[in-house]
C-alpha positions in Angstrom: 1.0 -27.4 -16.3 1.7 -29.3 -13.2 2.8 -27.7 -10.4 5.7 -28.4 -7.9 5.2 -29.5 -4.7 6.9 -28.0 -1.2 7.2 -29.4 2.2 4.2 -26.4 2.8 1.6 -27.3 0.3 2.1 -30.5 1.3 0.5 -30.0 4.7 -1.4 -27.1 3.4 -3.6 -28.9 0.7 -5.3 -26.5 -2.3 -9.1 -28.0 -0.5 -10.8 -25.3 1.0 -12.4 -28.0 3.7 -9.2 -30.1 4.4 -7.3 -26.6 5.4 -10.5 -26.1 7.1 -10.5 -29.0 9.0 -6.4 -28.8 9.8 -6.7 -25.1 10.8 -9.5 -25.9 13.0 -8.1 -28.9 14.8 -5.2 -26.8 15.2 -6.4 -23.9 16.9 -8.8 -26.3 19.1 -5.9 -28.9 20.2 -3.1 -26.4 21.3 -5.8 -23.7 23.2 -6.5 -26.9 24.9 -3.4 -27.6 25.8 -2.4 -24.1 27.0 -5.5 -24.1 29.7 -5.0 -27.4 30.7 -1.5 -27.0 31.6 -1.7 -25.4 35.3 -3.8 -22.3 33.8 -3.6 -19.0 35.7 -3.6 -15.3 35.4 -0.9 -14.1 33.0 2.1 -12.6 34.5 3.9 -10.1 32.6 7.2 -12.0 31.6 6.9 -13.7 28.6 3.3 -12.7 27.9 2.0 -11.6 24.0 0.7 -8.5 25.3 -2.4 -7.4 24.3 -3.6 -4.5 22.0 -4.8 -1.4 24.0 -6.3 -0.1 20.9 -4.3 0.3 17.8 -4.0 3.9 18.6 -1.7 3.4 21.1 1.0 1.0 19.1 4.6 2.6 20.8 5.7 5.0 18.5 9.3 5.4 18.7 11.3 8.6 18.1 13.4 7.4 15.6 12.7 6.1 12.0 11.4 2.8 13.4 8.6 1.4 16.1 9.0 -2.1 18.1 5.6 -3.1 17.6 2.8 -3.6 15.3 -0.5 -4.9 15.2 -0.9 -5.4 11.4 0.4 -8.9 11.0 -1.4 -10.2 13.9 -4.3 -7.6 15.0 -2.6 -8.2 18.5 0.6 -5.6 19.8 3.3 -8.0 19.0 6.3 -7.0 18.7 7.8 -6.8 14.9 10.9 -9.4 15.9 7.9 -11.9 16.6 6.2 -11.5 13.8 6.7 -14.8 11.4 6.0 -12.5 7.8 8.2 -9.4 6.9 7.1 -6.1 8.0 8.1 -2.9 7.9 6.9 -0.1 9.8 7.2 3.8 8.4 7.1 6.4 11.2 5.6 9.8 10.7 9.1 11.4 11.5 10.4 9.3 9.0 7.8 10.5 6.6 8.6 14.2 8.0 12.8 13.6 7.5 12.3 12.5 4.0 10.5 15.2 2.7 7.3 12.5 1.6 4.4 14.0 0.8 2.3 11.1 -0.7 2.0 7.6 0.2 4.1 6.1 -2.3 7.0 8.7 -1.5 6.8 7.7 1.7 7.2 4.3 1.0 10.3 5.0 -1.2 12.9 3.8 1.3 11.0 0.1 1.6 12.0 -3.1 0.2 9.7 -4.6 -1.6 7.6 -2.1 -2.7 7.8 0.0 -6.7 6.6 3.3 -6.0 6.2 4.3 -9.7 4.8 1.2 -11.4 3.0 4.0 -13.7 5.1 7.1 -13.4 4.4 10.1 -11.6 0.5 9.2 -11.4 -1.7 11.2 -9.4 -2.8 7.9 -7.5 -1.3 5.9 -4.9 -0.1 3.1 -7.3 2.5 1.0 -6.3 3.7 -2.9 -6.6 4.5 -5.3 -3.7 6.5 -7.8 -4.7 5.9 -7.9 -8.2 2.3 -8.3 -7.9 -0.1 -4.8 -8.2 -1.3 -3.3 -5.0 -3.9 -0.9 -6.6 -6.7 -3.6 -6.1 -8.2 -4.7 -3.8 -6.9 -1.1 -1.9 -5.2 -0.6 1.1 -6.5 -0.7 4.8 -7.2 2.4 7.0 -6.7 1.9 10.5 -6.8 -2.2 10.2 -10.1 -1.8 8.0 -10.1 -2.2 4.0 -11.1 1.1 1.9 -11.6 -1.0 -1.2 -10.8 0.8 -4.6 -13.8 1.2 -7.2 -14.2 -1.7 -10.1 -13.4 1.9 -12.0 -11.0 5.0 -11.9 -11.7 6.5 -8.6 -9.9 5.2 -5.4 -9.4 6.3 -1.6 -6.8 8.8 -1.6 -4.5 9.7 1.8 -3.0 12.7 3.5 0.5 11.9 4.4 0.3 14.3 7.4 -2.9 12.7 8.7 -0.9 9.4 9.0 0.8 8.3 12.5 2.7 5.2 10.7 2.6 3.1 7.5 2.4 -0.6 8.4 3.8 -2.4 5.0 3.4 -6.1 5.6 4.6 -8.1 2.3 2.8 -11.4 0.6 -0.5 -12.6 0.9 -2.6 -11.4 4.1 -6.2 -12.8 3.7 -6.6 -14.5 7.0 -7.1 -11.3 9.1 -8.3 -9.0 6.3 -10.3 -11.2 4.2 -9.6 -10.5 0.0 -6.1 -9.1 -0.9 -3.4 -9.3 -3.0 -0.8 -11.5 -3.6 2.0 -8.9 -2.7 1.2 -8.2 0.6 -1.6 -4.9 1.7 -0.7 -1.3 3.2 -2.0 0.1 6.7 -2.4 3.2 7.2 -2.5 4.3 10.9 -4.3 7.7 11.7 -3.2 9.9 14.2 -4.8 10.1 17.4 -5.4 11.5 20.2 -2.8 12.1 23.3 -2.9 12.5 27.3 0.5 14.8 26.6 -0.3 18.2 25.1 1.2 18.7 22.0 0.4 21.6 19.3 2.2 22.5 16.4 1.7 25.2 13.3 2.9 24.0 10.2 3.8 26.6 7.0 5.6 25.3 3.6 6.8 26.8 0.4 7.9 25.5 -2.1 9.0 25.1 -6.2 5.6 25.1 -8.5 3.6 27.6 -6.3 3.6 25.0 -3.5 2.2 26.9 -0.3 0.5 25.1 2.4 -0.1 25.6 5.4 -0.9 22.6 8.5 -1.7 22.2 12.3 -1.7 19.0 14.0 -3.4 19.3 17.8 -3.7 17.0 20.5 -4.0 17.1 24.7 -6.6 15.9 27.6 -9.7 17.5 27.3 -10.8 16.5 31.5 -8.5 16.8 34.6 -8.4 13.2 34.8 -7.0 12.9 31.8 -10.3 10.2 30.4 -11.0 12.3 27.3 -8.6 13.6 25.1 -8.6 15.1 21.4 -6.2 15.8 18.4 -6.9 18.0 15.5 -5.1 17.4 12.3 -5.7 20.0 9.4 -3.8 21.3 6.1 -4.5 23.4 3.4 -2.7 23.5 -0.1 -2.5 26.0 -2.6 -0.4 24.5 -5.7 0.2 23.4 -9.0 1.3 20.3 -11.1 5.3 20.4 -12.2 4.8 20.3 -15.8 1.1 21.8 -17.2 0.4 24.5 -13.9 -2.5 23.7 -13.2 -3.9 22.9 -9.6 -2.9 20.7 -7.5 -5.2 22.0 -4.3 -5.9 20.3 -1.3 -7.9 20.8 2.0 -7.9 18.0 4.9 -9.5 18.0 8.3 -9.3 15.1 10.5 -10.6 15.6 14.2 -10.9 12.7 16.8 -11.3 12.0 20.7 -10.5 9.3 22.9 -12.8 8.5 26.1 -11.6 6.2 28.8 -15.1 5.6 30.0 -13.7 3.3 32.8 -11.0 1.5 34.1 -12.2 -1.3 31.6 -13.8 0.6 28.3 -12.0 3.0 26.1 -13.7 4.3 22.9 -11.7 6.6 20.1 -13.9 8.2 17.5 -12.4 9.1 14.4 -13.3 11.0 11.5 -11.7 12.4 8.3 -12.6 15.0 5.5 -10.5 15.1 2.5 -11.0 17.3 -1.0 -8.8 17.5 -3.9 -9.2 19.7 -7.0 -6.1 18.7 -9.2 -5.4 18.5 -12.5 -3.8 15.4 -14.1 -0.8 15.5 -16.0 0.7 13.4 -18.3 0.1 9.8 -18.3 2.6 8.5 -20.9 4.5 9.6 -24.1 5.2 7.3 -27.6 8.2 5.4 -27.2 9.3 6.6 -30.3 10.9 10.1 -29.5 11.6 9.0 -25.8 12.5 5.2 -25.1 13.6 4.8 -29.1 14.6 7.6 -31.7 12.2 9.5 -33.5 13.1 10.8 -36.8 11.5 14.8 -35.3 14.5 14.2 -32.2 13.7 13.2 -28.5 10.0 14.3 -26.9 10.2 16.4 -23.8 9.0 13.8 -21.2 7.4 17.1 -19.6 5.1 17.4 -22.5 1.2 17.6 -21.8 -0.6 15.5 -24.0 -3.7 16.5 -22.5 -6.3 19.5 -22.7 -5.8 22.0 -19.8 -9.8 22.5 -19.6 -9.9 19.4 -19.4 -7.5 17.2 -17.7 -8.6 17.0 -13.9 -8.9 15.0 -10.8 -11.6 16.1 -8.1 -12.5 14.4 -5.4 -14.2 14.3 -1.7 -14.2 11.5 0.7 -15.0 11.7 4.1 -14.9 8.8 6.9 -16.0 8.5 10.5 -15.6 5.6 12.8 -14.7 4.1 16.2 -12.5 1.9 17.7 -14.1 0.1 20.8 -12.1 -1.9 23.6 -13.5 -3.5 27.1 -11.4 -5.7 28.8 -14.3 -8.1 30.1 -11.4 -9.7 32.4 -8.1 -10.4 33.3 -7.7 -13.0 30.1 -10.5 -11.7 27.8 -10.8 -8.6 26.2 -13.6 -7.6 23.1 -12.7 -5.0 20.6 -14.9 -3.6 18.3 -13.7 -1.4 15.1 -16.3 0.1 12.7 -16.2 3.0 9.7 -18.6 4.5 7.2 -17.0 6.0 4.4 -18.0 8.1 1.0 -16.1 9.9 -1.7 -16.9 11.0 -5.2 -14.8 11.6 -8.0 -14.9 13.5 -11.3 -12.0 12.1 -13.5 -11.3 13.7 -17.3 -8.3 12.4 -18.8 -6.8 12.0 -22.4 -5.2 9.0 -23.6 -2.3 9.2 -26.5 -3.2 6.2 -28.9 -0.8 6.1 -31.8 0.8 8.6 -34.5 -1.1 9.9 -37.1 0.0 9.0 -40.8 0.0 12.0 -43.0 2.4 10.3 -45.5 1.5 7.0 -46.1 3.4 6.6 -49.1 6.7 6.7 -47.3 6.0 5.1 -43.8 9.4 5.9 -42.6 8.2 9.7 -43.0 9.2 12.3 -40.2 5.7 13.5 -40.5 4.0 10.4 -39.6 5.7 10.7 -35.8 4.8 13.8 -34.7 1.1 14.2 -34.3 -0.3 12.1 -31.5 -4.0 10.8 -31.9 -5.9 11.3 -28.7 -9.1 9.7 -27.1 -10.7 11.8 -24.3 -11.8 10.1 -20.9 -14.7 11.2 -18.1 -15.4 9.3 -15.4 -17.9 10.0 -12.5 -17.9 8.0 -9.4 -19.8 7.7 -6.3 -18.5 4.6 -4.1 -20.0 4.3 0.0 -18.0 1.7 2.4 -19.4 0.3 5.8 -17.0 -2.0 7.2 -17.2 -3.5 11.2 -14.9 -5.9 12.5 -15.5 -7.8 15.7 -12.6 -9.1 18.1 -12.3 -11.8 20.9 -8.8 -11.9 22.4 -7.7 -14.5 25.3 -4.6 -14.3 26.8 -3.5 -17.4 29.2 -0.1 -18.4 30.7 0.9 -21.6 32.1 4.9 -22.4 33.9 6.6 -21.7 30.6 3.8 -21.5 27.9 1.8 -18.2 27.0 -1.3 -18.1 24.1 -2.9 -15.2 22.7 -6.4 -16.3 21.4 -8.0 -14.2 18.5 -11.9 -15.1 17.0 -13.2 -12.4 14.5 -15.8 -11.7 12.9 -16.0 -9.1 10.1 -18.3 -7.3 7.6 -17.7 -5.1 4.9 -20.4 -3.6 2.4 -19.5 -1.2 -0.6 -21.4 -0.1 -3.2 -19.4 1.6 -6.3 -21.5 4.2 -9.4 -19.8 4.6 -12.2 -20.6 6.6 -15.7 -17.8 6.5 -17.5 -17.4 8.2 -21.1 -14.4 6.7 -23.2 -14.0 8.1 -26.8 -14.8 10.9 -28.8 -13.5 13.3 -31.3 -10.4 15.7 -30.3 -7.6 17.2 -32.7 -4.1 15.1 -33.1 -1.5 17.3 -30.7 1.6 18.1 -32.6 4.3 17.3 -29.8 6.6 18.9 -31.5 4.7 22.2 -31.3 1.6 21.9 -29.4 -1.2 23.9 -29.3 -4.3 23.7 -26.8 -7.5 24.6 -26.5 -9.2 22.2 -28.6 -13.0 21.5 -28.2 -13.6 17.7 -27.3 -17.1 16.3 -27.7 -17.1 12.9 -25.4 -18.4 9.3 -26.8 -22.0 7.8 -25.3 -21.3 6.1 -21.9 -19.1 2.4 -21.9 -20.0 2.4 -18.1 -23.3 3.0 -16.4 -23.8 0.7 -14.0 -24.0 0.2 -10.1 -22.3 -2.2 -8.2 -22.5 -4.1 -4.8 -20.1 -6.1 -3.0 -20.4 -7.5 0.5 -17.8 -10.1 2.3 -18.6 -11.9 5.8 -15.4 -13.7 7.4 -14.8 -15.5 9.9 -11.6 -16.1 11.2 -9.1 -17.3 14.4 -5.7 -17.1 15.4 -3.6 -18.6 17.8 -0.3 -17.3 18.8 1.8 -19.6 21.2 4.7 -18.3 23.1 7.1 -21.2 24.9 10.1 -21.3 26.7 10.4 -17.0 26.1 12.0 -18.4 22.8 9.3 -20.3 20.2 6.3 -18.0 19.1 4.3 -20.2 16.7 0.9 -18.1 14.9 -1.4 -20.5 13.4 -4.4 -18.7 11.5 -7.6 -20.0 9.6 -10.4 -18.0 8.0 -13.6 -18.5 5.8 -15.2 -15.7 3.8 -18.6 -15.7 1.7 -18.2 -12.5 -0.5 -21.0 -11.5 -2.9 -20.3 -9.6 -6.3 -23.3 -10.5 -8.7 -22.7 -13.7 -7.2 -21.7 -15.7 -4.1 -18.0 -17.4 -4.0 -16.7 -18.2 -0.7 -13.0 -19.0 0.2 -10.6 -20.7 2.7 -7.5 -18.9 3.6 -4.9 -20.1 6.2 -1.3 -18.8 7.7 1.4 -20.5 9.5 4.4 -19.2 11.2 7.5 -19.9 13.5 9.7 -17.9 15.2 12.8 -18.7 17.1 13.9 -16.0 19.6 17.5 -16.4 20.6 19.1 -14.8 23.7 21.3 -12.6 21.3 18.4 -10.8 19.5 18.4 -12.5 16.4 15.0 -14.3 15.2 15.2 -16.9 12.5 11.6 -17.6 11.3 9.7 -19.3 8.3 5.8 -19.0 7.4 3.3 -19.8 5.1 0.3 -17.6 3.8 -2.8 -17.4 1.8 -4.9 -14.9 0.2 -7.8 -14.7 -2.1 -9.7 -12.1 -5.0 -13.2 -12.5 -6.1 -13.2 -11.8 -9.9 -16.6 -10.3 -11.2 -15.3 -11.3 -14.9 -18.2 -14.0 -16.2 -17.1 -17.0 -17.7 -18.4 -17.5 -21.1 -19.0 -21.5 -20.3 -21.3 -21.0 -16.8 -22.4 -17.7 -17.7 -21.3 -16.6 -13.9 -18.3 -15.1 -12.4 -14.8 -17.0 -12.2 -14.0 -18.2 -9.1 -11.6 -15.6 -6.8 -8.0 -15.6 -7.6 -5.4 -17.0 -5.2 -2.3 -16.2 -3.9 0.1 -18.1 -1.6 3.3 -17.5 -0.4 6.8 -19.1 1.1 8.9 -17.2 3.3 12.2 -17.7 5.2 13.8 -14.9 6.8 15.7 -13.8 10.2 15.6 -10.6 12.0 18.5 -9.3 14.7 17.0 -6.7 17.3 20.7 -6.8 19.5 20.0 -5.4 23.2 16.4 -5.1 22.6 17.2 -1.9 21.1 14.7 -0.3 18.6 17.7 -0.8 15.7 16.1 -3.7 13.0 17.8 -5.9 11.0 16.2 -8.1 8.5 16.4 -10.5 5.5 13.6 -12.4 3.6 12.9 -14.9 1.4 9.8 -15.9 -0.3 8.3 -17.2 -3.4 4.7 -16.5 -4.0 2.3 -17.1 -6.8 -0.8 -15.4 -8.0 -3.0 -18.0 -9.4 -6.3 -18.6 -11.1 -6.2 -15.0 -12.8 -8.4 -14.8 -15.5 -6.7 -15.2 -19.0 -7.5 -14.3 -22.7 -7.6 -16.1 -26.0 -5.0 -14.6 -27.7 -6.7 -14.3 -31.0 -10.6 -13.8 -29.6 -9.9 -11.7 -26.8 -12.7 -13.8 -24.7 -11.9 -15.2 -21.3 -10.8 -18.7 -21.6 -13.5 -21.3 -19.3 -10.5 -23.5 -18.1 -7.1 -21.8 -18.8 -6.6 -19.7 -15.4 -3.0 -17.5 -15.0 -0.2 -18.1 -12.5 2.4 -15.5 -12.1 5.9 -16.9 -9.4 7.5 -14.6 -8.0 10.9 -15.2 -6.4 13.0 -12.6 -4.3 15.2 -11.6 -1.5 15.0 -8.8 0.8 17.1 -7.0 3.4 16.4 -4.1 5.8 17.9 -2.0 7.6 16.9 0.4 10.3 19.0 1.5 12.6 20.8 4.5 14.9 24.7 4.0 15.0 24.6 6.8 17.5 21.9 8.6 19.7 22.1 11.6 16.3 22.1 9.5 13.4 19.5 7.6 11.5 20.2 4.9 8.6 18.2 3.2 6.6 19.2 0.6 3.9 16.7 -1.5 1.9 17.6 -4.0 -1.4 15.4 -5.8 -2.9 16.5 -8.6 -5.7 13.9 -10.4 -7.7 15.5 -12.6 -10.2 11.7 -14.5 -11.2 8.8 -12.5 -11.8 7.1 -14.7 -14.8 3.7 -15.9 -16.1 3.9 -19.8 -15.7 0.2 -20.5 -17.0 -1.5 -18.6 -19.2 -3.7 -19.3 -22.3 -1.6 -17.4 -24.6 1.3 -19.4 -24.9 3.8 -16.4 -25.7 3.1 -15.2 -22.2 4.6 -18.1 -20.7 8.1 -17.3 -19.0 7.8 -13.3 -19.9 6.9 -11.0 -17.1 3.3 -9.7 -16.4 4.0 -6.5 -14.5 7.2 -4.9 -15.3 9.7 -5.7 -12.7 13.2 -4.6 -12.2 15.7 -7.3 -10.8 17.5 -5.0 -8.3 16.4 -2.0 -6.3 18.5 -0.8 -3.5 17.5 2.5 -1.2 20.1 4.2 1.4 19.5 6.7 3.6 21.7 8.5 6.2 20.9 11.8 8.4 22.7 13.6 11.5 21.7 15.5 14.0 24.4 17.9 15.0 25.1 19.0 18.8 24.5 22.9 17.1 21.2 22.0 16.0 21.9 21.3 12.4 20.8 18.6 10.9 21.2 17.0 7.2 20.1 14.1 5.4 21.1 12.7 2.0 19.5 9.6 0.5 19.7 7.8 -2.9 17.2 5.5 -4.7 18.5 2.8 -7.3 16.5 0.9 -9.5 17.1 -1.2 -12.1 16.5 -1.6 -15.9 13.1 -3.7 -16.8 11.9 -4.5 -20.2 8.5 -3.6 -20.3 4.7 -4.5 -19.4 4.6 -8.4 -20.7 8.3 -7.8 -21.6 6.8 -5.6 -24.8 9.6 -2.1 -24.3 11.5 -2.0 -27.8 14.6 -1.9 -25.9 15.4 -2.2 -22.0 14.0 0.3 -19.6 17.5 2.0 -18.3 18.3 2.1 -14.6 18.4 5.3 -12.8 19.1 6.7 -9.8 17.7 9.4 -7.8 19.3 11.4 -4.8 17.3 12.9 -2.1 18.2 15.3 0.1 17.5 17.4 3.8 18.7 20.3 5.9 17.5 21.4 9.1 17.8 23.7 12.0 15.6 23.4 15.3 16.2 26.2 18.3 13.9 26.4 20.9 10.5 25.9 19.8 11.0 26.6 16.0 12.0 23.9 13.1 13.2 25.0 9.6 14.0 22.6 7.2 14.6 21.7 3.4 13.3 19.0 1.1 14.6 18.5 -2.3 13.5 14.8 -3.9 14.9 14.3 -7.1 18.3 16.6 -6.6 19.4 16.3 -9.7 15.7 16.8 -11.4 16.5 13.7 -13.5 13.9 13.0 -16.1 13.5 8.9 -16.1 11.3 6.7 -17.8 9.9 3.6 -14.9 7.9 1.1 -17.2 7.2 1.3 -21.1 5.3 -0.8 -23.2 5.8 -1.6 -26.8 3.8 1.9 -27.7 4.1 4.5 -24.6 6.4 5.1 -21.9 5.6 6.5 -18.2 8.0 8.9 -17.1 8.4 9.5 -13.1 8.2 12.6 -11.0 10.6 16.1 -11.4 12.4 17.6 -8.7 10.6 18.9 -5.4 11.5 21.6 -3.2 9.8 22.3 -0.1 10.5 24.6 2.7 8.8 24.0 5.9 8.6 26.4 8.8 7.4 24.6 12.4 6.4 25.9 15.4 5.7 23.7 18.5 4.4 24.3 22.1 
């Protein structure tokens, strides 16, 4: 299938040593051009200021923050940015009620928070494209998700901000995913002495209780610490089982001179859940069943069974030194570990009991089930090594970036799929059935490591054009080498009214460790690139955002299947397009009111190569063409405050289009109520007012429904 051609991939050619050689040219000829032009020390007006380590990004006390250093790895301000971004502030985390990742995210275009239902991972879709792999990035650093079941899992309370920057994002972090990569900023320490004592209670048995504290540690003020910590004693909505949790994440910042500031920063996490329901037959939820509708709170698993435990722990530092007045070297590093132990059931089909007379009530009512138990062991070192310039001419300023990073994880997995277990009746079901678990499917060990190589050069003229140009090579090594060429381009006009037109181009890359049958070695890596045109309006420099997007991106050379063999096809790779628009809003109308408004419309989400032909034009992920997001709160002179949000989104029809019928559109409302005097905070959380039971994706067997309703009351002290 030939592809079409756009002014970008015309410049931008698919040869990993042209967009070498162009990205390369580029970032020598205009560095030269920027110290050759009257060179001298950077004033402040007009300058891309540099990072002061990424602890210190502004944060704002409303539901937004001004700057960012996830798109470029520099503090740029988010208007300047040429790819959408948006930025999630703790307090909007806290005013929201979010207690995961993916509810934090639920007010974000962009992003599907329940791809899979209420699943006890972080799951979500950017853009139409999955997010779960390659993983999401911890503090500008990638925590890469096991080839397997287990993955890196985050305390909401830990987190200082949520940096969501949308379509592909290779250059700086070498392999992602098409739809754009998640960064999660810890808290850390403070000069300022803040304390505060956390308790919550809550609907099914929810008590936990948290402390977050931070201050100066010398009279000078060159060592400071924070202390985050929470317990939680619990249990899961629809079985009551656990759904326990115990996080302690201590750090300390040391200003060892004028020049040199360190932050160490460590984590401890430990979870002892159960798991609940994955998914239900669509016949009895999305489609009749002849026995009447299934409760979409119905465990289909075993209670002694069913369970997610896991312990990850992570220590690091982020290193700064300002060698000069233009140059300054970070240096960011992190070892991490967890292990999991994962036991799950899976729902397969009906039994038939009648097969004389198919259309029997009997025949949908008992669900065959095939136990699950996976253990995991994964261990991540990851370093990252930064040069940054700064220079300013009359009217010119450049930020310089060179980089050099390394990553090395090593995943363990024995996983046992199959098995004998009793049919449940879920019409009447009855637990405590003995399961005796299949021989292993998985037992192997597994080893990747990537080296890039990138630079970046971001060009402020005239205090109106910022132009980021960005190249990077990577050699990654899964079984076997494969290297890769990303690149990004971006330009941003800044006009004297706030607004900030802008339009970029971006690359990113997978390896695949799937063996093609024809070389007997890996596939080459995936690809994804991406088209974007947008404008943002930031009137009176004000910390109120306004944004719209538009992009196209593809994810390319997937691997695809015969459709009759099931074996990977040696020259028929997949291509998924994905067309959308986006708008933001985050605002304050007045100095006691927060809004936020985010729609997202994606009219194209299809397979355009694939070697099953009746893939071609259908959808691969399930994606709904609208989903809009509103959120309003007030802050009354009284000390009240309340907040009421709802979340739209829209009907899809399936995984690969499969659902029997459309997957209906629902809406959920959201809700807050708060008091503050003095010292003290109470407030409310309810998500899901209405406790709504919804399906978000089916296929043409099983349906994933999404979370209940929440309510959680928190009591705060501060001093």
């Amino acid at each position: 299938m030939q592809k079409k051609s756009s002014p970008c991939s015309l410049i931008f050619t698919r040869s990993p040593i042209n967009r070498a050689i162009q990205f390369a040219l580029l970032g020598m000829v205009l560095p030269a051009i920027a110290m050759n032009t009257h060179a001298q020390a950077a004033p402040e007006k007009g300058k891309l200021k540099k990072v002061v380590v990424s602890a210190t990004e502004e944060k704002d006390s409303s539901l937004t923050a001004k700057q960012s250093t996830t798109s470029t790895k520099t503090d740029t301000p988010t208007i300047e940015s040429p790819q959408s971004i948006s930025v999630v502030t703790a307090e909007r985390v806290e005013v929201i009620g979010a207690t995961r990742l993916k509810e934090a995210l639920a007010y974000t275009p962009g992003v599907n928070t329940a791809p899979w239902g209420s699943s006890h991972y972080d799951w979500i879709y950017l853009r139409g494209f999955d997010a779960y792999s390659p993983g999401f990035l911890r503090d500008g650093l990638p925590l890469r998700n096991s080839m397997g079941w287990g993955t890196w899992m985050t305390e909401s309370y830990g987190v200082e901000r949520f940096d969501v920057m949308r379509g592909p994002s290779s250059v700086l972090y070498g392999q992602a995913a098409a739809g754009g990569v998640v960064n999660v900023v810890s808290k850390r320490p403070s000069t300022d002495a803040q304390r505060e004592l956390e308790v919550q209670v809550g609907d099914h048995a929810w008590k936990q209780v948290a402390t977050d504290l931070t201050g100066p540690l010398s009279e000078d003020n060159s060592i400071s610490y924070r202390l985050v910590g929470l317990a939680r004693d619990a249990e899961l909505a629809t079985t009551g089982r656990r759904n326990d949790e115990l996080f302690l994440a201590p750090s300390l910042s040391w200003d060892i001179s004028t020049k040199t500031n360190i932050t160490f920063l460590g984590e401890y996490l430990s979870i002892r859940n159960g798991t609940e329901a994955d998914s239900l037959p669509v016949r009895g939820t999305l489609i009749e069943n002849p026995n009447g509708p299934i409760s979409p709170r119905t465990f289909k698993g075993e209670p002694d069974h069913n369970r997610y435990y896991q312990d990850q722990w992570t220590i690091g530092y982020e290193l700064e030194h300002n060698a000069s007045e233009r140059w300054t070297f970070r240096q960011n590093t992190r070892y991490a570990e967890f292990d999991t132990d994962y036991r799950t059931v899976y729902g397969t089909a009906f039994r038939t009991v009648d097969a004389a007379n198919p259309s029997s009530a009997a025949n949908f009512r008992l669900l065959n089930r095939t136990p699950h138990h996976t253990e995991e062991e994964a261990t991540s070192f990851t370093i990252d090594n930064q040069l940054q310039g700064d220079f300013q001419s009359d009217n010119w300023s450049q930020t310089l970036l060179f980089g050099v990073d390394y990553q090395q994880a090593k995943f363990d997995v024995y996983s046992r799929y199959g098995g004998v277990l009793a049919p449940l009746d879920l019409y009447n079901p009855v637990y405590g059935n003995p399961i005796t678990l299949a021989a292993p499917h998985i037992d192997e060990e597994l080893e990747l490591t990537q080296t890039g190589l990138y630079a970046q050069d971001q060009i402020k003229f005239n205090e109106r054009w910022v132009l980021t140009l960005g190249g990077r090579y990577d050699e990654v090594e899964i079984r076997e080498k494969q290297d890769a060429f990303s690149g990004r381009a971006g330009l941003v006009y800044l006009a004297p009214n706030g607004l900030a037109p802008y339009i970029s181009y971006s690359e990113s890359f997978q390896p695949i460790t799937t063996i093609n049958p024809a070389t007997g070695k890996p596939f080459d890596p995936e690809e994804g690139e991406q088209q974007e045109a947008g404008v943002r309006y930031q009137p009176n420099q004000s910390s109120n955002i306004y944004s719209l997007a538009v992009f196209e991106a593809q994810r390319m050379n997937y691997v695809t299947y015969g459709y009759e063999t099931g074996v990977p096809v040696p020259k028929a790779r997949g291509e998924v397009t994905v067309r959308g628009v986006e708008l933001e809003t985050v605002a304050k109308p007045t100095a006691a009111s927060n809004v936020i408004v985010a729609y997202t419309w994606i009219p194209k989400a299809d397979i355009t190569s694939s070697a099953n032909p009746v893939e071609v034009g259908k959808q691969l992920q399930a994606v709904s063409e609208h989903q809009l997001s509103l959120w309003g709160d007030y802050a009354f002179s009284n000390g009240f405050k309340a907040g009421l949000g709802l979340r739209y989104v829209g009907s899809n029809k399936g995984t690969l289009e499969a659902a029997p019928r459309d997957v209906p559109a629902y809406t959920l409302a959201d809700a807050m109520l708060g008091y503050e005097f003095d010292r003290w905070e109470l407030r409310l959380n309810v998500r899901n007012l209405s406790d709504k039971e919804f399906a978000t994706v089916c296929d043409a067997r099983q349906c994933f429904y999404g979370a209940p309703r929440s309510v959680i009351g928190t009591i705060a002290y501060h001093w």
